[in-house]
C-alpha positions in Angstrom: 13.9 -1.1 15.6 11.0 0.8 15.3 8.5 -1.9 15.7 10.5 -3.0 18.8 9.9 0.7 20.7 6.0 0.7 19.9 5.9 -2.9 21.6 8.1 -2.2 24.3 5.8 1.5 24.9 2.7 -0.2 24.5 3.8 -3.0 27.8 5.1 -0.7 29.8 1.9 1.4 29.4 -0.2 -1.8 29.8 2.0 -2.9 32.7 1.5 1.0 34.6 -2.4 0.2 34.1 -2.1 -3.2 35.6 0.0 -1.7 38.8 -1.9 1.5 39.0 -5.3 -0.5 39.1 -4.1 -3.0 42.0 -2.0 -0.2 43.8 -5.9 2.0 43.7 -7.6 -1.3 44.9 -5.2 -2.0 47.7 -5.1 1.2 48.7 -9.2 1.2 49.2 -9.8 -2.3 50.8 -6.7 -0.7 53.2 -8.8 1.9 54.1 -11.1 0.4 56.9 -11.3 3.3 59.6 -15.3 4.0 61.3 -15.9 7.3 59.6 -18.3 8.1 62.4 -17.6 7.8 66.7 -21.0 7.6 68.7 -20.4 9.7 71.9 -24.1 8.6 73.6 -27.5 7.4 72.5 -30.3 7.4 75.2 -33.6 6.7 75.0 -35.4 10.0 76.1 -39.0 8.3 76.4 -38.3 5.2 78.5 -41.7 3.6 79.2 -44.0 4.2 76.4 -47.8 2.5 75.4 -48.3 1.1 72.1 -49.4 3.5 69.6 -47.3 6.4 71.7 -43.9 7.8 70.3 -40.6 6.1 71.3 -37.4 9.5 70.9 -33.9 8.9 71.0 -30.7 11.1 71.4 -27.3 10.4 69.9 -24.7 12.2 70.4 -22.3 11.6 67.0 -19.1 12.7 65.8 -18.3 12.7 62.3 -15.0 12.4 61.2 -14.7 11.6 57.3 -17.6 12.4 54.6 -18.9 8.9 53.6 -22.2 7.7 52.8 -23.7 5.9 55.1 -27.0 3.1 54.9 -28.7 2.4 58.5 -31.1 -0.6 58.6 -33.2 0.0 62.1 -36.2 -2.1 64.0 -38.2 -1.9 67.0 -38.4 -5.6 69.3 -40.6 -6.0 71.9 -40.6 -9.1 74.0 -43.4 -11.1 72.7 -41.6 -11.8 69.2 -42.9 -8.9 67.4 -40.9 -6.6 65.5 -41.4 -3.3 63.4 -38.9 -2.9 60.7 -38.1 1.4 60.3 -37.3 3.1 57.3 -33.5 3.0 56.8 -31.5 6.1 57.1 -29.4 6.8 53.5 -27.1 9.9 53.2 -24.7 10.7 50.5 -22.5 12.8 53.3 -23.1 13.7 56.8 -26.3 15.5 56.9 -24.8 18.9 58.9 -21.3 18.5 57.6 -18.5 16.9 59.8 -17.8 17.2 63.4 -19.9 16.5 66.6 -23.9 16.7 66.1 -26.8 15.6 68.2 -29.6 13.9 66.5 -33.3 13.4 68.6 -35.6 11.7 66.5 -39.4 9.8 67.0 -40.6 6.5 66.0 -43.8 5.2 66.3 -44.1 2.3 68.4 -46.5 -0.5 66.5 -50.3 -1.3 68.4 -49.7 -4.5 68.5 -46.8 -4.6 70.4 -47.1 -6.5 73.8 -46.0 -5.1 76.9 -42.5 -5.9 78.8 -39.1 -4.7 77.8 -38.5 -3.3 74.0 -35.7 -2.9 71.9 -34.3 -0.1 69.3 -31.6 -1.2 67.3 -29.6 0.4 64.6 -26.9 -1.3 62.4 -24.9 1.0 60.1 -23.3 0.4 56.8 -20.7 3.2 55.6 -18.6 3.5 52.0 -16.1 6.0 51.6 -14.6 4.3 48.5 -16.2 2.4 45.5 -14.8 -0.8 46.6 -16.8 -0.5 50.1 -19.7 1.1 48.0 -20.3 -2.1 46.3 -18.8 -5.0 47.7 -17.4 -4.3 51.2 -18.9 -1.8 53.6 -17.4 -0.7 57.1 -19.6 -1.8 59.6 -19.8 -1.2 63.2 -21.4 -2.7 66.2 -25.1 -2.4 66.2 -26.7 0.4 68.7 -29.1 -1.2 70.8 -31.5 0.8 73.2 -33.8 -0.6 76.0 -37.0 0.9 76.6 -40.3 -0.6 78.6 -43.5 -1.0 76.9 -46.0 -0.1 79.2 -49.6 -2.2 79.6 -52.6 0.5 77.9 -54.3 0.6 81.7 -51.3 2.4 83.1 -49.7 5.6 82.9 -46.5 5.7 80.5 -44.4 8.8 81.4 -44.5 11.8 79.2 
């Protein structure tokens, strides 16, 4: 009798770990809402020379603390491209709610003139499962700017 109760404890306890571990797991890959809402992102430099400082705005909102990997470039429209540093946070950097972020990248000497490109594509985890195997991703923010020629003017 006794020998019957330990087995019948030890699969019931072996059968709650099973549950518990698929119940965990389908409540994460469940869990596939943006953590973060872009309001606006403008470029605030819109005709820049090589070698000059390209600035964008975005307006964000932050709704859930997640961590979140951004993998950026510059284009122009002679085939060059500039990969950026990526952007890595543990949380939101100010905490959550609505934030506006300016920030400067260099845009590369050798980069023609014509019609340039920013983009951005974000990564973010709020669970282990989308930490290591399945990120939320969004659409990509992409942002126009002109590349001027070094003999005119680019606007200040």
């Amino acid at each position: 009798m006794m020998v019957r109760v330990l087995g019948l404890t030890c699969l019931s306890l072996v059968s709650a770990s099973i549950l518990s571990a698929a119940g965990m797991l389908a409540w994460f890959a469940a869990d596939r809402a943006i953590p973060v809402e872009v309001l606006s992102s403008e470029v605030l430099t819109p005709r820049v020379r090589p070698g000059d400082k390209l600035v964008v705005r975005q307006r964000v909102r932050y709704l859930r603390n997640c961590s979140a990997h951004v993998d950026r470039l510059l284009l122009d429209s002679h085939t060059h491209r500039e990969f950026l540093r990526d952007i890595d946070y543990e949380y939101p950097p100010l905490g959550l709610g609505i934030r506006t972020i300016t920030f400067e990248e260099e845009v590369p000497a050798n980069f023609g003139p014509g019609l340039g490109e920013y983009r951005a594509a974000p990564s973010y985890a709020c669970n282990p499962l989308q930490k290591y195997y399945w990120p939320i991703s969004r659409p990509e923010t992409v942002l126009g700017f002109q590349i001027a020629d070094d003999v005119r003017q680019a606007s200040p």
